[in-house]
PAVO-73362 format. One record per residue (C-alpha): residue number from 1; x, y, z. Coordinates in steps of 0.2 Angstrom, whole numbers, m for minus. Layout:
  pos      u      v      w
  NUM      X      Y      Z
...
END
This chain:
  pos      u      v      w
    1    680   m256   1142
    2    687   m268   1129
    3    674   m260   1114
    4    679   m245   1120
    5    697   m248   1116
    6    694   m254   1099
    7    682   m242   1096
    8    693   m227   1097
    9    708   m237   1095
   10    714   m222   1080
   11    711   m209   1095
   12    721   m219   1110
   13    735   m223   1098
   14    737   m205   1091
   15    737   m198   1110
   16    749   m212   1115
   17    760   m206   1102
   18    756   m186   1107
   19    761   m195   1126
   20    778   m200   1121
   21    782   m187   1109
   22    777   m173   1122
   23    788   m184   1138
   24    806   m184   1127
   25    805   m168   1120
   26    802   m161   1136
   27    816   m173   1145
   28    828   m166   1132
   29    825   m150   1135
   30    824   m151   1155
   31    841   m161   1153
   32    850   m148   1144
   33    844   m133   1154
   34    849   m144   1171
   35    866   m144   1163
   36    867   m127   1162
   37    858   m124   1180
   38    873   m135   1186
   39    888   m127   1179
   40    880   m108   1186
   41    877   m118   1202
   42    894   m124   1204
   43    903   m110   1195
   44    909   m100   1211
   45    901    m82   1200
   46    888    m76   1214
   47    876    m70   1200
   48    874    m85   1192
   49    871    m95   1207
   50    858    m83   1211
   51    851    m86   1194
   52    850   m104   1196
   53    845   m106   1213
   54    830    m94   1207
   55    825   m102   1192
   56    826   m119   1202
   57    815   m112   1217
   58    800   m103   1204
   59    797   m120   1193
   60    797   m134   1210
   61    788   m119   1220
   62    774   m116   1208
   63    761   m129   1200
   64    765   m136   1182
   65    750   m134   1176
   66    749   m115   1181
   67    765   m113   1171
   68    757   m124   1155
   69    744   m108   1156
   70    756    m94   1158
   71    767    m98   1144
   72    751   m105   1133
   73    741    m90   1137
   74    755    m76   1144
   75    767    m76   1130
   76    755    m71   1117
   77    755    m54   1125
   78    773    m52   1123
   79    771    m56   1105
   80    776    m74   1106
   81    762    m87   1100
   82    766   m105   1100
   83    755   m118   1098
   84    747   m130   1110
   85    762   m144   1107
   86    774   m133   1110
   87    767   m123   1124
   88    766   m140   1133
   89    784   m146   1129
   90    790   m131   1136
   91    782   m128   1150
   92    784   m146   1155
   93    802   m146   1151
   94    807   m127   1160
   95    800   m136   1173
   96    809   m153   1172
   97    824   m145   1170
   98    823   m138   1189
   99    821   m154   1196
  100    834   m165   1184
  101    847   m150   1191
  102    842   m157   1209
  103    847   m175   1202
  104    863   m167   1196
  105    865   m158   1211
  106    865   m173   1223
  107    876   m186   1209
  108    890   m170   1210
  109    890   m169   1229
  110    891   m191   1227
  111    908   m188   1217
  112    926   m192   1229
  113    931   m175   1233
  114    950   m183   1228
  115    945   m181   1213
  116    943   m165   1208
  117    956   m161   1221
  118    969   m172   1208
  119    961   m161   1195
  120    965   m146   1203
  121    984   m151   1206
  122    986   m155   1186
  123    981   m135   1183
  124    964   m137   1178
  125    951   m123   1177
  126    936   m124   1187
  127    924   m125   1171
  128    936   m139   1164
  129    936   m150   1180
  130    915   m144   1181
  131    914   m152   1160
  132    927   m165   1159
  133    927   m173   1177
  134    912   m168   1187
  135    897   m169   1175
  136    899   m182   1165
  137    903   m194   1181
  138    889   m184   1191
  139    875   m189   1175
  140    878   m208   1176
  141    877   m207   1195
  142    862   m200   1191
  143    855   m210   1179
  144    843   m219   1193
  145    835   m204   1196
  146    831   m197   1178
  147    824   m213   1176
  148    812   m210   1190
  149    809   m191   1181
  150    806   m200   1166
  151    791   m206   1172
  152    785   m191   1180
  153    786   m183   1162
  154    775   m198   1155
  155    762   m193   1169
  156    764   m176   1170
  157    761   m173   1151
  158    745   m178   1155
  159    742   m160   1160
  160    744   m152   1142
  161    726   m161   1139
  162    721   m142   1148
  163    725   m133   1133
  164    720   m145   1120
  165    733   m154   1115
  166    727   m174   1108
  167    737   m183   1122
  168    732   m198   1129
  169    722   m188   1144
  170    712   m179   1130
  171    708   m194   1121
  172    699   m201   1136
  173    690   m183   1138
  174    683   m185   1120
  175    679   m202   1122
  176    670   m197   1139
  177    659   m184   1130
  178    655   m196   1116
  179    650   m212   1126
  180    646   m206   1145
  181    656   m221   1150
  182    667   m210   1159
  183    672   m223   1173
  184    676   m237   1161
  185    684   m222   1149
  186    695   m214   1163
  187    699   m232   1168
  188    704   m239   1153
  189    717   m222   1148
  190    724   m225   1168
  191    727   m244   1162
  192    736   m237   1147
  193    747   m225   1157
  194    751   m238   1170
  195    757   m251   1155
  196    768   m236   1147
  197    775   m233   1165
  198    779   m248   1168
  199    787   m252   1152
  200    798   m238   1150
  201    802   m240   1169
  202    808   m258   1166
  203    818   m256   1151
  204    827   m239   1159
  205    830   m250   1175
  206    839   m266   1162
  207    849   m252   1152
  208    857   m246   1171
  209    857   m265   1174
  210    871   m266   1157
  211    878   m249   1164
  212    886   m258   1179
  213    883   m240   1188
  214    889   m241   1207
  215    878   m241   1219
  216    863   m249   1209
  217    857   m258   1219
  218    852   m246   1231
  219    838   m244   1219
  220    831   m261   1215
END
């Protein structure tokens, strides 16, 4: 397994890289579409909570990787062709987006209701108590739990390797195909996930550490 490594250590380290570039893009945009799922969730406008609620429902009710192939292979027939990279980081991040709204969802409801109601009092508007009260607190409340989705994204990106994309998943198919080693190949790419897990895990989990944020410890 060791030769292995070295032998397509260019291949490994260009999928890492493909790994990690494909998990923050894709946490960006699942972040800032959960922001907005929020806001039309908690707006009091019926339609946009309808909107929300169904956008939320389609992306956790359906398979990732059946919507990695509908917007790979779908949005070509509507004239819109993107490449493999970016079908991925999408798909990966529409999808994120519904479950970081249900982190947001559960740090608003952990927000005092005092709160908002001493916002209220001074004359603020719903969507100013919404941007300038409610979400930025309800985002470091939830920080423990974007750091648990954070992971799922550097797992879950292992699904683009279905439409070709040089991630760390495909790396170990070509390596498979070349050498027949497929048990010490498969092994030796899970060993390599489990190291990138466990290291971004850790060095989220000090940065919430240096946050001080209430209620930590419930997750260590």
């Amino acid at each position: 397994m060791i030769d292995l490594a070295i032998q397509y250590q260019d291949l490994i380290v260009r999928g890492i890289l493909y790994t990690i570039a494909i998990s923050i893009l894709s946490l960006a945009i699942g972040f800032g579409i959960s922001l907005v799922l929020t806001a039309a969730r908690f707006s009091g406008i019926l339609p946009l909570k309808i909107a929300a609620e169904s956008y939320i429902n389609f992306f956790r009710g359906t398979p990732l990787l059946v919507q990695i192939l509908l917007i790979f292979f779908g949005l070509p027939s509507l004239g819109i062709n993107l490449t493999a990279f970016q079908s991925a980081v999408l798909a990966i991040g529409l999808n994120s987006g519904a479950y970081q709204a249900e982190i947001l969802r559960v740090a608003i409801k952990g927000i005092p209701e005092e709160q908002v109601q001493v916002a209220r009092s001074l004359g603020l508007s719903e969507l100013h108590i919404l941007s300038g009260v409610v979400i930025p607190q309800a985002v470091r409340n939830a920080i423990p739990g974007l750091t648990n989705e954070t992971v799922i994204l550097l797992k879950e990106s292992s699904l683009a390797s279905v439409i070709g994309v040089a991630e760390l998943t495909r790396a170990g198919e070509y390596i498979v195909s070349s050498t027949f080693r497929a048990l010490e190949a498969y092994l030796l790419i899970a060993l390599i996930y489990l190291g990138m897990s466990m290291i971004v895990f850790r060095a989220l989990r000090k940065a919430e550490r240096k946050l001080a944020i209430p209620g930590f410890e419930r997750w260590v």
